[in-house]
PyMOL CGO cylinders between C-alpha atoms (Angstrom):
from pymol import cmd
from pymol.cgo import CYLINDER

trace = [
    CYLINDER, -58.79, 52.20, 3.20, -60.47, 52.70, -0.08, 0.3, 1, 1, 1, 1, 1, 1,
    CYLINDER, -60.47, 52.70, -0.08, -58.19, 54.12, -2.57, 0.3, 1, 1, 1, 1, 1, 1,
    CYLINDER, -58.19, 54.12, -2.57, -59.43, 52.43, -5.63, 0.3, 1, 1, 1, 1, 1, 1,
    CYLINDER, -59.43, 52.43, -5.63, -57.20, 49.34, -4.69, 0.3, 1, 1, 1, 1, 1, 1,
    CYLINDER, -57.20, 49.34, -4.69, -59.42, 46.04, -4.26, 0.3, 1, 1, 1, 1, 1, 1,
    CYLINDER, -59.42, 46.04, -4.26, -59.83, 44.94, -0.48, 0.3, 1, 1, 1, 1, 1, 1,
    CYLINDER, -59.83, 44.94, -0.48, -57.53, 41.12, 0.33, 0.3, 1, 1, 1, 1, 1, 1,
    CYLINDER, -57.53, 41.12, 0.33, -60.50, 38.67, 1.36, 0.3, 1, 1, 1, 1, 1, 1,
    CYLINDER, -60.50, 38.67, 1.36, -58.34, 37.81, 4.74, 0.3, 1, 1, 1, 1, 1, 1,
    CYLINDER, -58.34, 37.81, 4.74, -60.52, 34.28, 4.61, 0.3, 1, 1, 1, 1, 1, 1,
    CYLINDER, -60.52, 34.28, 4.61, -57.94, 33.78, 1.72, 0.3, 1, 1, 1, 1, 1, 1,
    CYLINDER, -57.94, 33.78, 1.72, -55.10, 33.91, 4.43, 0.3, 1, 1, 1, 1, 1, 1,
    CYLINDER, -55.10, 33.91, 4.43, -56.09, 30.58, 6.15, 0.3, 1, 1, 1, 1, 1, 1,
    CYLINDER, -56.09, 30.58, 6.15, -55.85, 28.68, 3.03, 0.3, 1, 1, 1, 1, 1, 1,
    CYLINDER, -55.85, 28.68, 3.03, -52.29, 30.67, 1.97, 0.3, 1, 1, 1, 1, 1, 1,
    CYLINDER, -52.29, 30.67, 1.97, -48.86, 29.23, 3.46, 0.3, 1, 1, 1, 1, 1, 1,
    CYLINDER, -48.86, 29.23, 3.46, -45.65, 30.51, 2.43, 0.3, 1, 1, 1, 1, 1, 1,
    CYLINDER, -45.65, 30.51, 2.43, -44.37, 28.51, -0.76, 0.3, 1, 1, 1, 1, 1, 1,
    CYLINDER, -44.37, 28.51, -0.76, -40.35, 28.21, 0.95, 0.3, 1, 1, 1, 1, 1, 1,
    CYLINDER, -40.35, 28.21, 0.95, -41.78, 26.72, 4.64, 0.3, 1, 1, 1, 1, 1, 1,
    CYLINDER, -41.78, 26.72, 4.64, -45.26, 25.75, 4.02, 0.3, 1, 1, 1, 1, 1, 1,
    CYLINDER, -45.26, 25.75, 4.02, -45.79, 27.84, 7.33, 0.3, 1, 1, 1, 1, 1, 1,
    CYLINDER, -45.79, 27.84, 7.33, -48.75, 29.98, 8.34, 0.3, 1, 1, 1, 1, 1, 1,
    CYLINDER, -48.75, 29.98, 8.34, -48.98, 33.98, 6.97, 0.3, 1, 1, 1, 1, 1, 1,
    CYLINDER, -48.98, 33.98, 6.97, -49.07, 36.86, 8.84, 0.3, 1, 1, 1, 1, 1, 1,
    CYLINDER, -49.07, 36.86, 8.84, -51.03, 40.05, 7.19, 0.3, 1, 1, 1, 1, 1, 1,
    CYLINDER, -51.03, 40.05, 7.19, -50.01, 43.29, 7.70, 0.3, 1, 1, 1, 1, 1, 1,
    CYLINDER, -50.01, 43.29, 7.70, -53.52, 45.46, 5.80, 0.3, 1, 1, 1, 1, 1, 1,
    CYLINDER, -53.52, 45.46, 5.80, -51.48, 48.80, 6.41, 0.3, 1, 1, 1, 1, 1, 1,
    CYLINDER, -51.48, 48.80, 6.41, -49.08, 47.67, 4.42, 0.3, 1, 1, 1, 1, 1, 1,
    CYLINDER, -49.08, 47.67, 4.42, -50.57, 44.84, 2.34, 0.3, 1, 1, 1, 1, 1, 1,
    CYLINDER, -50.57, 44.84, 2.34, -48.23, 42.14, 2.39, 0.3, 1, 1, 1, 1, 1, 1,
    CYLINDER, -48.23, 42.14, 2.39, -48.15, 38.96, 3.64, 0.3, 1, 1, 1, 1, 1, 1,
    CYLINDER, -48.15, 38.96, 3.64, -45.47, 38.21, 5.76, 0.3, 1, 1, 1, 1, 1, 1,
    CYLINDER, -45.47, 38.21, 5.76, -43.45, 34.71, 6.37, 0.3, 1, 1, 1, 1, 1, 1,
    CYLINDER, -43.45, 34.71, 6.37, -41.52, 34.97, 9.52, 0.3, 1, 1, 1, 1, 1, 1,
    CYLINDER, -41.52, 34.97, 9.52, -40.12, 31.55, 9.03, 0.3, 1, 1, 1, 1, 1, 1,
    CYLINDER, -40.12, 31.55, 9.03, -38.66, 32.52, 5.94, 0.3, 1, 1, 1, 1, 1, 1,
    CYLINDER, -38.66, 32.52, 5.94, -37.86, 36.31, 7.00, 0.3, 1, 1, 1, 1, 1, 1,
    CYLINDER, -37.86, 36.31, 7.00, -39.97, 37.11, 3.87, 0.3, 1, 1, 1, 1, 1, 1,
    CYLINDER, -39.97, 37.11, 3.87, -42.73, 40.00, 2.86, 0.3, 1, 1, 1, 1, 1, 1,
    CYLINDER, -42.73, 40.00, 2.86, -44.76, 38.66, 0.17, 0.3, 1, 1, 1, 1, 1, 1,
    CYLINDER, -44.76, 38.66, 0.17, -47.00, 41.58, -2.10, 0.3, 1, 1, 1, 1, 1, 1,
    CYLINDER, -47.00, 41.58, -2.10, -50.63, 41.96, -2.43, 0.3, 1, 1, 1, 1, 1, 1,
    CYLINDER, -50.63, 41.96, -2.43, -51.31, 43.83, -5.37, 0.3, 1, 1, 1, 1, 1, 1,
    CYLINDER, -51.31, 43.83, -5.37, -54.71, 44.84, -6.83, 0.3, 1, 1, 1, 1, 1, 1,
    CYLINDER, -54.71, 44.84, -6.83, -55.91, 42.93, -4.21, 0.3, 1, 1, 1, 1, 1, 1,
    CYLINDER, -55.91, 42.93, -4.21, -54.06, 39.47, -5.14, 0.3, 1, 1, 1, 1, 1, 1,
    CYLINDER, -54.06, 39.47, -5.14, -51.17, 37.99, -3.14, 0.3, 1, 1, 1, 1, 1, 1,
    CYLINDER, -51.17, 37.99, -3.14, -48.46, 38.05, -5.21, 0.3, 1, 1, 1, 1, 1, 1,
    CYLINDER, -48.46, 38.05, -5.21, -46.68, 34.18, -4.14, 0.3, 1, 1, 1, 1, 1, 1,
    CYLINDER, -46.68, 34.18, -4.14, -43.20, 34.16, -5.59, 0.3, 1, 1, 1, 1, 1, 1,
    CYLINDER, -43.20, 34.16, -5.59, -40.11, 33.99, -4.07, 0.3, 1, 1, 1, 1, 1, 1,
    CYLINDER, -40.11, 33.99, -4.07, -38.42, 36.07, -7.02, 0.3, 1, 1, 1, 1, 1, 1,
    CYLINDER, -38.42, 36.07, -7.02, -41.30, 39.04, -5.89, 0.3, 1, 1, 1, 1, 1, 1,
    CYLINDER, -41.30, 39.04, -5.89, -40.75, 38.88, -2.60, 0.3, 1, 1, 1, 1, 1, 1,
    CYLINDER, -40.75, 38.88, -2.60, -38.60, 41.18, -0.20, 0.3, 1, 1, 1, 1, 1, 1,
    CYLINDER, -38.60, 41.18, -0.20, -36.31, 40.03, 3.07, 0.3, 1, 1, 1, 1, 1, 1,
    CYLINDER, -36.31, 40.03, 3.07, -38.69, 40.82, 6.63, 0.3, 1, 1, 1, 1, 1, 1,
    CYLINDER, -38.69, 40.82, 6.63, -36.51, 43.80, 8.33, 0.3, 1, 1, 1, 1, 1, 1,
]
cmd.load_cgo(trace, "trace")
């Protein structure tokens, strides 16, 4: 995947938790999100930067 778009360092994952359950992260690189399943939430990653705020993120199908 190069499209321009600036690669997620997935070390950055292991220090990441979701900000609602403090839980672990699951990343999805297809998609680029980050996804809380404790929280049922998908979390951004744009322009390479996870995007961490509850107002940005989108309920987990």
């Amino acid at each position: 995947m190069n499209d321009g778009t600036p690669a997620f360092d997935r070390r950055m994952l292991e220090a990441l938790v979701c900000p609602v359950t403090q839980t672990v992260l699951e990343y999805d690189a297809e998609k680029q999100e980050l996804i809380s399943r404790a929280a049922n939430l998908v979390f951004p990653i744009r322009n390479g930067i996870p995007v961490m705020l509850t107002d940005e993120a989108r309920p987990l199908e």
